[in-house]
C-alpha positions as CSV (number, residue, x, y, z in Angstrom):
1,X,-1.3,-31.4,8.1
2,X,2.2,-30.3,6.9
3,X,0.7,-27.0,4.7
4,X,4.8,-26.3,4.0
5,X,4.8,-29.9,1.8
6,X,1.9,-28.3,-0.1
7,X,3.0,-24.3,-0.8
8,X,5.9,-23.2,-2.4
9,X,8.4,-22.0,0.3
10,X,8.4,-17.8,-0.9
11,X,7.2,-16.4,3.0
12,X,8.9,-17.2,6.1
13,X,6.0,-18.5,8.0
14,X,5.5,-19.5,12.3
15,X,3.7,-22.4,12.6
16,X,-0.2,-20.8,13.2
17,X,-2.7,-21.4,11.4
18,X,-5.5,-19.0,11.5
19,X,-9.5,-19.8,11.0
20,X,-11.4,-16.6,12.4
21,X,-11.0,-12.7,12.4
22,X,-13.0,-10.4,14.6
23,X,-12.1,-6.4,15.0
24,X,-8.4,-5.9,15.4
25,X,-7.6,-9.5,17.1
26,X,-7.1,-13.2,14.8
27,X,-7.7,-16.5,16.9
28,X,-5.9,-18.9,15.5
29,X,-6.5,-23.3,15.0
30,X,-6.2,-23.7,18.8
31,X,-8.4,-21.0,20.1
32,X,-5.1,-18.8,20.7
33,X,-6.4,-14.9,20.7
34,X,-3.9,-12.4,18.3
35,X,-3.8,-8.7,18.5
36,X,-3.2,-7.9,14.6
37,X,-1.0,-4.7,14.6
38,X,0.0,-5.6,10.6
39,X,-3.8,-5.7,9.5
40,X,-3.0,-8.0,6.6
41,X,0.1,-5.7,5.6
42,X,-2.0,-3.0,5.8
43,X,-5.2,-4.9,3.4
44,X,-7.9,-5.1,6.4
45,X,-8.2,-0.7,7.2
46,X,-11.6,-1.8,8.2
47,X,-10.4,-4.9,10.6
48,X,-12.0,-8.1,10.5
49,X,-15.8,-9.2,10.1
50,X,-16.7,-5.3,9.8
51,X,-20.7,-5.5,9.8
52,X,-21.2,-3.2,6.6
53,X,-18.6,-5.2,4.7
54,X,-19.9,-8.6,5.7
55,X,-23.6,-7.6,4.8
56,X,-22.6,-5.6,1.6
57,X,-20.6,-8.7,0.6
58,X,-23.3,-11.0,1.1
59,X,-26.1,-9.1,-0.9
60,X,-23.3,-9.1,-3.9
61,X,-22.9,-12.6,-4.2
62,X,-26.9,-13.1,-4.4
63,X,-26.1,-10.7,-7.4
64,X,-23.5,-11.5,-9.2
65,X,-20.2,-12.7,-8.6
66,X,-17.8,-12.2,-11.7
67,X,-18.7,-11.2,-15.2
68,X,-15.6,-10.8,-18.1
69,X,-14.6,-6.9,-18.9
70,X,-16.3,-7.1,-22.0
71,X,-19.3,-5.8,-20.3
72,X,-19.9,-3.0,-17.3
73,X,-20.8,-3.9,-14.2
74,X,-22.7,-1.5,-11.6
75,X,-20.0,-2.0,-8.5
76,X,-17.4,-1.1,-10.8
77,X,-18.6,2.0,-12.2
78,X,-19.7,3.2,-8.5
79,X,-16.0,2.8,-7.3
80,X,-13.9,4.3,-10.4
81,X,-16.3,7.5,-10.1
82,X,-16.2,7.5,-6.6
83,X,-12.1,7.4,-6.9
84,X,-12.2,9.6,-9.7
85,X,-14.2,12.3,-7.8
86,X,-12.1,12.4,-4.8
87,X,-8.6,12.3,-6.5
88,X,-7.8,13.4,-10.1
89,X,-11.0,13.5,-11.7
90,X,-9.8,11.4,-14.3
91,X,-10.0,7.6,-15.7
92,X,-9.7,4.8,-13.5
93,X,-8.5,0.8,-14.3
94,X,-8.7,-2.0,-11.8
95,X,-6.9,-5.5,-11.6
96,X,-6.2,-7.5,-8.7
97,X,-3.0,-6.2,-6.8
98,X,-0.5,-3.4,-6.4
99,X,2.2,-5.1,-8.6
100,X,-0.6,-5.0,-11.3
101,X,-1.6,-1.3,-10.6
102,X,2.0,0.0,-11.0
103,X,2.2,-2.5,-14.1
104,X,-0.7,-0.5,-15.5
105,X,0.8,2.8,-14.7
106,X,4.4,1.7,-16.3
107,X,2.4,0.9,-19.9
108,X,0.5,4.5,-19.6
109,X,3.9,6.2,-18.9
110,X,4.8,4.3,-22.3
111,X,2.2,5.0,-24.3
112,X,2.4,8.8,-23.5
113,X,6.0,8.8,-23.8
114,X,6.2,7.3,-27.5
115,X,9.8,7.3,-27.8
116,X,10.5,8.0,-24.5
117,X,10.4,5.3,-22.0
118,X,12.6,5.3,-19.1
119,X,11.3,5.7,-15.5
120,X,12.8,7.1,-12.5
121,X,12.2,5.3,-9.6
122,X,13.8,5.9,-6.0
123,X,16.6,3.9,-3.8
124,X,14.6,1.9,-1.4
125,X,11.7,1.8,-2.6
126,X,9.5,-1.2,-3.6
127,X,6.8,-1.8,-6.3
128,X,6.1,-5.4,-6.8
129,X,7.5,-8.1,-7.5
130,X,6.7,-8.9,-11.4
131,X,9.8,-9.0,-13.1
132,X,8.9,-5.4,-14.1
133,X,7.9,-4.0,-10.7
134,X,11.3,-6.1,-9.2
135,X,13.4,-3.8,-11.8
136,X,11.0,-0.6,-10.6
137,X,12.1,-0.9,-7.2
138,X,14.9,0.4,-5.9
139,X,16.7,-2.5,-3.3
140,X,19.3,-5.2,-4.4
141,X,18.2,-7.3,-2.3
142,X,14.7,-7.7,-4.6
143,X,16.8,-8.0,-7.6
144,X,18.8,-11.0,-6.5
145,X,18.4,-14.1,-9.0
146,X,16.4,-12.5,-11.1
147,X,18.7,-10.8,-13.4
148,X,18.8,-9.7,-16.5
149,X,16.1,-6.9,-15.3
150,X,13.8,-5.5,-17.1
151,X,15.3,-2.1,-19.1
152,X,13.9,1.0,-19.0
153,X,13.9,2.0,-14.9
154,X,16.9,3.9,-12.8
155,X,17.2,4.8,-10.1
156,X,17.3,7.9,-7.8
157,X,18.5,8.9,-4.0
158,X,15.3,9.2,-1.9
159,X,14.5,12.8,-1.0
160,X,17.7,14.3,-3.0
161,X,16.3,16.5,-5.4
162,X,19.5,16.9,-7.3
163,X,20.0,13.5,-7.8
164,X,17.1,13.4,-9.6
165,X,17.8,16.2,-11.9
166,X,21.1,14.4,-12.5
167,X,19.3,11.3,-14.0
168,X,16.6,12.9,-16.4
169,X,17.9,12.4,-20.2
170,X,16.0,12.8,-23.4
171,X,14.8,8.9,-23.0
172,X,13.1,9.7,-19.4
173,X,9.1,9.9,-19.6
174,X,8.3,9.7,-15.7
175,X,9.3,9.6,-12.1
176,X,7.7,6.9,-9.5
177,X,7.7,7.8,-6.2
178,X,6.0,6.6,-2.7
179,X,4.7,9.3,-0.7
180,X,6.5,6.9,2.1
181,X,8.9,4.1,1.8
182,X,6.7,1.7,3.4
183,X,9.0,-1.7,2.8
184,X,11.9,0.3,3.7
185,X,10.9,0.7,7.1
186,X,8.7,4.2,6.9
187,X,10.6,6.7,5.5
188,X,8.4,9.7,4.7
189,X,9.3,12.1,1.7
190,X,10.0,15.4,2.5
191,X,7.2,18.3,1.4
192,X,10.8,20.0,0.0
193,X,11.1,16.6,-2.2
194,X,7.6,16.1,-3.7
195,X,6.7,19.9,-4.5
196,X,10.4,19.9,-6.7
197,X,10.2,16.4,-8.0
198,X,6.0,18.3,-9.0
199,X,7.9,21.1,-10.4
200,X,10.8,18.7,-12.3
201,X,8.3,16.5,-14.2
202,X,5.9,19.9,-15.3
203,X,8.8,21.8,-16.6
204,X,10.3,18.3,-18.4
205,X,7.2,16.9,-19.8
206,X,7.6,14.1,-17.2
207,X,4.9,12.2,-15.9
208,X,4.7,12.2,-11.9
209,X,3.4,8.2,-10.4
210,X,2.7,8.4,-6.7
211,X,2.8,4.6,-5.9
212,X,0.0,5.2,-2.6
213,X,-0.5,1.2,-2.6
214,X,0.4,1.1,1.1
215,X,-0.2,4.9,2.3
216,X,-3.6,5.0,0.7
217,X,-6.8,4.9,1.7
218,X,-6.7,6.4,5.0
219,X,-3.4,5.1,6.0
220,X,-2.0,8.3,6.8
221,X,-4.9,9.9,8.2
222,X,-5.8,11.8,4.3
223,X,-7.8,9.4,2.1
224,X,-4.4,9.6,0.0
225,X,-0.9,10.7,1.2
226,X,-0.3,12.7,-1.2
227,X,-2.8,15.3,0.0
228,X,-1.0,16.1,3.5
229,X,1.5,17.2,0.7
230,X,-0.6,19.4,-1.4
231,X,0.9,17.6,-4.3
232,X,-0.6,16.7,-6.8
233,X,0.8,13.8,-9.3
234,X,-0.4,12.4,-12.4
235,X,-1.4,9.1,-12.1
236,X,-2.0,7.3,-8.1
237,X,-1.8,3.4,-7.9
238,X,-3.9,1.7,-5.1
239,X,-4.6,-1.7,-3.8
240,X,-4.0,-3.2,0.0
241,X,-6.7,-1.1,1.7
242,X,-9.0,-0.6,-1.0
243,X,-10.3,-3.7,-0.7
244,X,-10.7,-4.1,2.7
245,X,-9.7,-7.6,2.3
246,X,-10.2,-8.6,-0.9
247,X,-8.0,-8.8,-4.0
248,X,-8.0,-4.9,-5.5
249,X,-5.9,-2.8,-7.4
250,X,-6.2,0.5,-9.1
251,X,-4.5,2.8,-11.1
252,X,-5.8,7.0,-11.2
253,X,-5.2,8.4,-13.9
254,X,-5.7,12.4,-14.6
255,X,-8.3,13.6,-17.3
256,X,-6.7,13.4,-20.7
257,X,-4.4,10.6,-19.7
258,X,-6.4,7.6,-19.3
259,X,-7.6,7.8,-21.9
260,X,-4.3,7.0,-23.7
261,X,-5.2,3.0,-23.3
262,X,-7.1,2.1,-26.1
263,X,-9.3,-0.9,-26.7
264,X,-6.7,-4.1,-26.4
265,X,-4.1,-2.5,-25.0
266,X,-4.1,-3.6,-21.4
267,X,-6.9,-5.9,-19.6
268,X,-7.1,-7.7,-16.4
269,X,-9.8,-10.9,-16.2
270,X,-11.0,-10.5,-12.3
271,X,-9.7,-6.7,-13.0
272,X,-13.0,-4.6,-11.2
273,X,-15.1,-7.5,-10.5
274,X,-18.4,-7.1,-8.7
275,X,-17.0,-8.5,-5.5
276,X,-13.9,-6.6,-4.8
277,X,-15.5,-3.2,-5.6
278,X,-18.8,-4.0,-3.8
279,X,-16.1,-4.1,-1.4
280,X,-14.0,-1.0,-1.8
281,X,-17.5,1.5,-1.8
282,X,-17.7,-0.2,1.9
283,X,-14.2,1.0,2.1
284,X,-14.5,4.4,1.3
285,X,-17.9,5.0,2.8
286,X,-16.4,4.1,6.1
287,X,-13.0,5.8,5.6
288,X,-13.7,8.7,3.8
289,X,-15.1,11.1,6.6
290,X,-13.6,13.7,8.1
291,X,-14.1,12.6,11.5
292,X,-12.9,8.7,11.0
293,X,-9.5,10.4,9.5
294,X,-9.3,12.8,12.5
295,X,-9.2,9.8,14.5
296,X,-7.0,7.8,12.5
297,X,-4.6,11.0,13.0
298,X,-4.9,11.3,16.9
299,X,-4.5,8.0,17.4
300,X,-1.5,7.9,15.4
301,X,0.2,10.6,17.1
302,X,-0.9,8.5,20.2
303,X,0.9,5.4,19.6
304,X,3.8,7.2,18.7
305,X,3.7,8.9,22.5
306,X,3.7,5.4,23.8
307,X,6.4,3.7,21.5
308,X,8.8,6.4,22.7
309,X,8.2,5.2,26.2
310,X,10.2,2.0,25.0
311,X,13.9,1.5,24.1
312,X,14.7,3.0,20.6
313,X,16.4,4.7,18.3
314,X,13.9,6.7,16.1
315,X,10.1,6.4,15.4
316,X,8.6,7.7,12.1
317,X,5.4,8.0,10.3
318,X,2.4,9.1,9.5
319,X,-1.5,8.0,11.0
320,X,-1.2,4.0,11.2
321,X,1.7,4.1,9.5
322,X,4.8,3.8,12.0
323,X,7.9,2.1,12.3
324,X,10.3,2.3,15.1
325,X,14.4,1.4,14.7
326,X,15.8,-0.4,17.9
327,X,19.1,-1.7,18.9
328,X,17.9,-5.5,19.1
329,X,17.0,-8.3,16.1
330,X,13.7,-6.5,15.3
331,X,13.0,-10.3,13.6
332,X,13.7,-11.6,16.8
333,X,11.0,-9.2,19.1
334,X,8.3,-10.0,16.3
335,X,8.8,-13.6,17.0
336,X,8.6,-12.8,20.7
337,X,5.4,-11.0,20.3
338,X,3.9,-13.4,18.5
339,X,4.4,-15.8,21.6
340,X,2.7,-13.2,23.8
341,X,-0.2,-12.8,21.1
342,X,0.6,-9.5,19.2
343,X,0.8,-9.3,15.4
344,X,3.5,-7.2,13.8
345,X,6.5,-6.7,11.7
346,X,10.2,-6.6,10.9
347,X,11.1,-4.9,7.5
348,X,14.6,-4.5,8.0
349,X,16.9,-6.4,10.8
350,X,16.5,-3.3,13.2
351,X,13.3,-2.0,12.6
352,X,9.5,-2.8,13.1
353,X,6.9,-2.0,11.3
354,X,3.0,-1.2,12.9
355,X,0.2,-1.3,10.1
356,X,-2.7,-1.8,12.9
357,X,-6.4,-1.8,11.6
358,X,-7.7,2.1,11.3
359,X,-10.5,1.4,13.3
360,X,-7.9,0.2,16.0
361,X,-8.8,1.5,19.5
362,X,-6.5,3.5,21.7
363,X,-7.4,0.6,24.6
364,X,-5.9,-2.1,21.8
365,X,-2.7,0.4,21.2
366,X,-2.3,0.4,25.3
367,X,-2.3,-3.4,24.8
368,X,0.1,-3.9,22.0
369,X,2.3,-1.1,24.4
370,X,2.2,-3.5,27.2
371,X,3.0,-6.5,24.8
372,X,6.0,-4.8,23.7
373,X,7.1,-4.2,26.7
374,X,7.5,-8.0,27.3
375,X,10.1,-8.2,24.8
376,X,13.6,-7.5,24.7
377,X,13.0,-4.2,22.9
């Protein structure tokens, strides 16, 4: 079957088709064996088939599958105290996806704001790609055919404090920022950066939006990034990880703040249903332990020690979170690797991106090394 004639043409896809997941490795139509170093864009922390996720997700669907947000649901009020304990002790909404997380936290910026409504968001960064999230993030290229954007965002230098002391105005009600600039190609913030942007927004009355949807939930080797930081923001959106698989997003809000969105003011159907957060307690029962993050930290630092072994021009990042600039087409070694059976991927012409599974061993990281090596890195 020709799946292309069938599916609108938005992803650039290689002609696999995949059927089974098992660990850290996809097997594909043909029986072909993948070593997954993208981990669903970083969605699958927990790999594929985990045990506790599979049985936890099986018990739920003998329970209950989906119910409307008219009514509570036990899975759902598990998770949004379990986030709310370990982050801002505040109020917590769910929908579906990191686009709708940020959504969420654009509307609460709002709503506190009153008049105020603009939003600072950083060069290079990316939030989504609603037609609101589009005009949040901060690339051109994102932008392209979609004009007019939506009003109300501008946009700052990354890490360039002055810059964004240059852009707040009397119509500015928060900043948006990602702990790293994963889409970019891994571009940490500096702890300089986030403790003055902490400082900007308290002394301005501006609300401060970490946008954790790809450095959270153990990504970086903290539960969120924005701990290794000491930093700590207003409102946290989250998705990819959360879910360990499954559709989730969240937005964090800080005690007096959530509760800002009143009764018909914003609402997701599958927002929270039993299913995804079933899924996301698996999550962060599995994740958040100091020992699994230790791990997640060493063998970080671990894969970097090997990358810089190969032909390159810089490595950065955090945990699980790497990317690595080289002199060849970085689109050109994923497609190689992909021939040799390793998953990964090109953000920018000259960089690639690693997002392996946290539970990734250091044997599987020696493999995707020797991979690597294979191509014309």
């Amino acid at each position: 079957m020709k799946y292309s004639e069938y599916l609108c043409p938005t992803y650039t896809r290689p002609n696999v088709l995949f059927v089974r997941g098992l660990g850290s490795r996809l097997y594909d139509a043909e029986g072909n064996s993948y070593l997954d170093f993208t981990s669903g864009l970083a969605c699958n922390p927990l790999g594929y088939s985990h045990p506790l996720l599979i049985q936890e997700i099986k018990e739920q669907l003998d329970f209950l599958i989906q119910t409307s947000n008219l009514f509570y649901t036990e899975p759902q009020l598990l998770l949004a105290r379990k986030l709310s304990d370990i982050s801002l002790k505040g109020r917590v909404f769910f929908c579906n996806s990191g686009a709708e997380a940020n959504e969420s936290a654009f509307k609460l910026a709002r709503v506190y704001g009153k008049e105020r409504y603009k939003i600072l968001t950083a060069k290079g960064s990316f939030h989504g790609r609603t037609l609101a999230t589009l005009s949040a993030t901060g690339q051109e290229k994102i932008h392209k055919g979609f004009e007019p954007l939506v009003s109300g965002f501008d946009y700052i230098e990354f890490n360039s404090l002055e810059d964004a002391k240059k852009k707040i105005d009397k119509k500015t009600v928060a900043i948006m920022v990602e702990p790293i600039q994963g889409e970019r190609g891994i571009y940490p913030a500096t702890s300089e950066y986030l403790e003055g942007l902490r400082k900007l927004c308290s002394e301005n009355d501006l609300l401060l939006i970490f946008d954790e949807v790809q450095t959270g939930i153990g990504r970086t080797g903290y539960i969120f990034a924005y701990q290794s930081y000491g930093v700590i923001p207003d409102i946290i959106t989250l998705a990819k990880g959360l879910g360990g698989g499954f559709p989730i997003g969240a937005m964090i809000a800080k005690k007096g703040l959530g509760e800002l969105l009143q009764a018909g003011m914003h609402a997701s159907t599958f927002g929270g249903n039993p299913i995804s957060t079933r899924a996301g307690l698996v999550v962060l029962s599995v994740i958040n332990d100091r020992n699994f993050l230790k791990d997640v930290k060493e063998k970080g630092n671990y894969f970097k020690e090997k990358l810089s072994s190969l032909p390159h021009k810089e490595i950065r990042g955090v945990g699980l979170m790497i990317g690595m600039d080289i002199e060849q087409d970085a689109k050109e070694v994923v497609k190689q690797c992909l021939e040799k059976g390793l998953l990964i991927n090109a953000p920018s012409n000259n960089c690639l991106r690693f997002l392996p599974p946290l539970t990734v061993t250091k044997e599987e990281i020696d493999e995707a090394i020797q991979y690597l090596m294979l191509c014309k890195t």
